[in-house]
C-alpha positions, 0 to 999 in steps of 0.5 A: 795894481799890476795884472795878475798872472794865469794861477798866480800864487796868492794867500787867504788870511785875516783882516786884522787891525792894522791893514798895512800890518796885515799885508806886510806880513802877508807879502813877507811870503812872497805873494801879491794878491789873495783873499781876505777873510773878516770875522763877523765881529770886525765892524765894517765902517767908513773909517775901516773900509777907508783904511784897507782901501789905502793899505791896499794901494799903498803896498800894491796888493790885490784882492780877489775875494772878500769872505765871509765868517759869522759869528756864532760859527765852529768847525769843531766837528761834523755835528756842530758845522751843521748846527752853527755853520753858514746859512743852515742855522734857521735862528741866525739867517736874518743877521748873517743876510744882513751881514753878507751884504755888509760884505758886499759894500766893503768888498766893493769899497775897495775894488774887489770882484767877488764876496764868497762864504761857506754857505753850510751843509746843503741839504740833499732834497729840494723839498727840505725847508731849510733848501728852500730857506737856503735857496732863497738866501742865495739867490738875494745875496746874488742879486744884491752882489750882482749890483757890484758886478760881483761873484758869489762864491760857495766854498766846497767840502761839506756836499758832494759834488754832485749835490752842490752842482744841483743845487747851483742849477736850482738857484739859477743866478749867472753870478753864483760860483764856487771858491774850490778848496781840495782839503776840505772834500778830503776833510769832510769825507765827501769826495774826490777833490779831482773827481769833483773838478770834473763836475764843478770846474765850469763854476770854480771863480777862485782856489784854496791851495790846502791839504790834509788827510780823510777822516778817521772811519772809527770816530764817527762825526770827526773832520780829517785833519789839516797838513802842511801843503804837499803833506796830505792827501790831496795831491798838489801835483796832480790838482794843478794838473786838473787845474790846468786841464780845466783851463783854471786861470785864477788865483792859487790862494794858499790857506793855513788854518793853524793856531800857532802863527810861526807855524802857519807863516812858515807853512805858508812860505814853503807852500809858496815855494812848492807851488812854484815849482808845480806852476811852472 
């Protein structure tokens, strides 16, 4: 596979059925590389791992990140993230551990550096239980990427930064590292996407290229909502500009998350467009 260029315009999707499906549609928007998300239910066996492995080497597309998504998970709103998303959930920690190193295999299968997940809401205080529980987790999953010389990554929105930073000190594995998505801080209400680069860059691994506006203040618990890539209040120009003062070198990974697929390709292909502009 051909080497990929300084903040090479990527996309993340889903792992369907039929790899090569997949990433025929996926290349149809102009992209070569990306992140490939896999739903918890997706069995990751020999034979599925064996045909992703081919699909990728027969339509030359790189993948730089694996991520993971467990079952049981909903992003409804803000009370039901806390309650079902990532790590946080004590009932369901043992089976989305297993998962996550299931992940690793599958990832390292196929010659992919880097496993990444939303890892839930972390708590503000180092004494909580569920930090320590959380803590704990991750430093076992980073352990076991480790092995594959792979990167774990948290993707950001749902702390600030200063609290995701301090908790990434706490964990104190080399390996940890951020999948830094602008819209979900804006989503979420928890900062600044361009502030929150100041804190984290050193960390950031891997980018989500999404927009979207704050929450509404009089619906208390309510995420923001998610807009075409240059629509929101991100602000595209000026975070690739962040980007390249940081001296981010990776992947621009282009995400859409939209029910209607005609509508989510069609964003995605201008998104491709717009940001080849502000790359340069």
């Amino acid at each position: 596979m051909p080497a990929l260029k300084d903040l090479e315009i990527g996309a993340m999707f889903w792992a369907g059925p039929d790899p090569v499906q997949t990433l025929k549609q996926v290349k149809s928007i102009g992209v070569r590389c990306g992140q490939v998300g896999v739903a918890g239910d997706v069995k990751l066996d020999s034979v599925y791992t064996a045909a992703w492995k081919a699909a990728l080497a027969a339509e030359d597309f790189t993948l730089v990140t694996a991520f993971a998504a467990y079952v049981g998970e909903s992003y409804a709103d803000g009370p039901t993230v806390h309650r079902t998303v990532g790590f946080i959930p004590p009932a369901t920690r043992d089976e989305r551990e297993r998962r996550t190193y299931e992940l690793c295999d599958f990832a390292a299968a196929l010659g992919t550096p880097g496993i990444a997940c939303h890892v839930g809401f972390v708590p503000e205080h180092t004494a909580d239980p569920d930090y320590v529980a959380v803590r704990g987790m991750v430093q076992r999953i980073c352990d076991y990427a480790a092995k594959y010389g792979q990167t774990f990554a948290l993707e950001t929105g749902q702390e600030p930064a200063n609290i995701l930073l301090g908790f990434f000190k706490n964990v104190g594995r080399p390996n940890l590292r951020i999948n830094f998505d602008p819209a979900n801080l804006i989503m979420y209400g928890t900062g600044d996407p361009i502030e929150a680069l100041d804190v984290l860059g050193p960390y950031v691994v891997s980018v989500h290229a999404k927009d979207g506006n704050w929450p509404d203040k009089n619906m208390p618990g309510a995420l923001g909502v998610e807009y075409p890539l240059g629509q929101g209040s991100v602000g595209m120009e000026r975070f690739i500009a962040k980007l390249k003062a940081i001296g981010y070198k990776g992947t621009l990974n282009i995400e859409r998350e939209v029910e209607d697929p005609g509508v989510k390709w069609r964003d995605m292909k201008d998104a491709v467009g717009l940001l080849r502009k502000l790359v340069g």
